[in-house]
Steps between C-alpha positions, in 0.01 A plus 500: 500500500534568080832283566435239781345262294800530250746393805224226641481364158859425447545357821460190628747177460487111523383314811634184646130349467523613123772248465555142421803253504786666541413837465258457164174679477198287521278516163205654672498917512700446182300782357561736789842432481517601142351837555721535825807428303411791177412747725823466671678484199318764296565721741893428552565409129255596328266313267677485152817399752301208638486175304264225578758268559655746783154534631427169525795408686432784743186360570624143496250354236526340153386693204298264400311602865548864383339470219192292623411825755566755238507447101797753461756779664204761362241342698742452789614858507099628458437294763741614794397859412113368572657395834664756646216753617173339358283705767599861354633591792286404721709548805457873434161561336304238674547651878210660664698630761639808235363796380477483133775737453741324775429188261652706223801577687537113591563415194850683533570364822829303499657343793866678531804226339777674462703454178582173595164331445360772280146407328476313189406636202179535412437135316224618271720796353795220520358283273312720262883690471624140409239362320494754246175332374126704561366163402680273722240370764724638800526831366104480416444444845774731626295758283147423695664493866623841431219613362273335815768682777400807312121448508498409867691772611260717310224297668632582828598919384110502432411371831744754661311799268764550257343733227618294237583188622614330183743734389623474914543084467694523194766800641493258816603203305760689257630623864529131621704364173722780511582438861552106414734619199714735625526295875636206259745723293630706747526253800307656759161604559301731352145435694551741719525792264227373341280479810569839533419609138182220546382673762503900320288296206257377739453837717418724144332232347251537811311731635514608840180495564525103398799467705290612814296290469714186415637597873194543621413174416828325577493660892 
């Protein structure tokens, strides 16, 4: 589930009611195009790779339309970060139908690919790796997602009786970049090991006697 959204985000393409004479994109969902287009391209370029101009024709608008949606690539680039998971993983976190501690392992749930459609790289550690910038809006936000991921899986460890449930969110979230990272470099995924390592966290992190009672609860 940590990568899903990564993989739902990039996808998506242009459809024949998005179109105009002969072939052209109509001007309205301009905006959406935009962001469709950078992500996309961020992801298979990278963002110091991709130009406005390129970007622009990818999403078949003028600049001058560019620019009226976004005041500049910064803003653009901050902006398609806001876009990609603005619910904190909400797929994971939100269901009712988990134990607290199968909501934790969710997060490392990733839908098998095979090398030949392996998961992107994480695009908050992308850009801020690119950026090289602290200040740069996108790597300001990238900053406060990460930081949110790692409250609300501490939220959740302290709902499962973790005994220290901050110091569990923030091993959980290390766990989840690391996966990301070395999934990217090595070209082929590295979830599953850290499910596995996730899941030896959670179980000494909480007592049994919490565990009990999570199943308790849950059957």
């Amino acid at each position: 589930m940590y990568t899903d959204r990564y993989r739902n985000a990039y996808a998506g393409g242009m459809t024949e009611l998005e179109k105009g004479p002969q072939g052209r994109r109509r001007g309205r969902g301009a905006r959406e195009r935009i962001l469709s287009a950078s992500r996309q391209l961020f992801r298979d370029q990278g963002i110091n790779r991709t130009g406005m101009d390129q970007l622009c024709a990818v999403a078949q608008v003028t600049k001058r339309t560019a620019y009226q949606h976004f005041a500049d690539k910064d803003e653009l680039v901050a902006e398609s970060l806001r876009r990609f998971d603005p619910g904190l993983m909400a797929a994971v976190f939100d269901r009712s139908d988990l134990t607290p501690r199968e909501r934790l392992l969710g997060a490392f749930e990733v839908p098998a690919s095979g090398t030949e459609d392996i998961t992107p790289m994480c695009p908050y550690i992308a850009a801020s790796v690119e950026l090289h910038d602290p200040q740069h809006p996108a790597s300001r936000y990238a900053r406060d997602y990460k930081k949110a991921i790692a409250a609300r899986l501490a939220e959740t460890a302290r709902e499962a009786g973790a005994a220290n449930p901050e110091q569990l969110g923030e091993q959980l979230a290390l766990l989840l970049d690391g996966a990301s990272a070395r999934t990217r470099v090595l070209n082929a995924e590295s979830f599953p090991t850290a499910a596995a390592i996730a899941a030896v966290l959670i179980d000494n992190a909480i007592p049994a006697t919490a565990r009990g009672s999570a199943n308790t609860t849950a059957g």
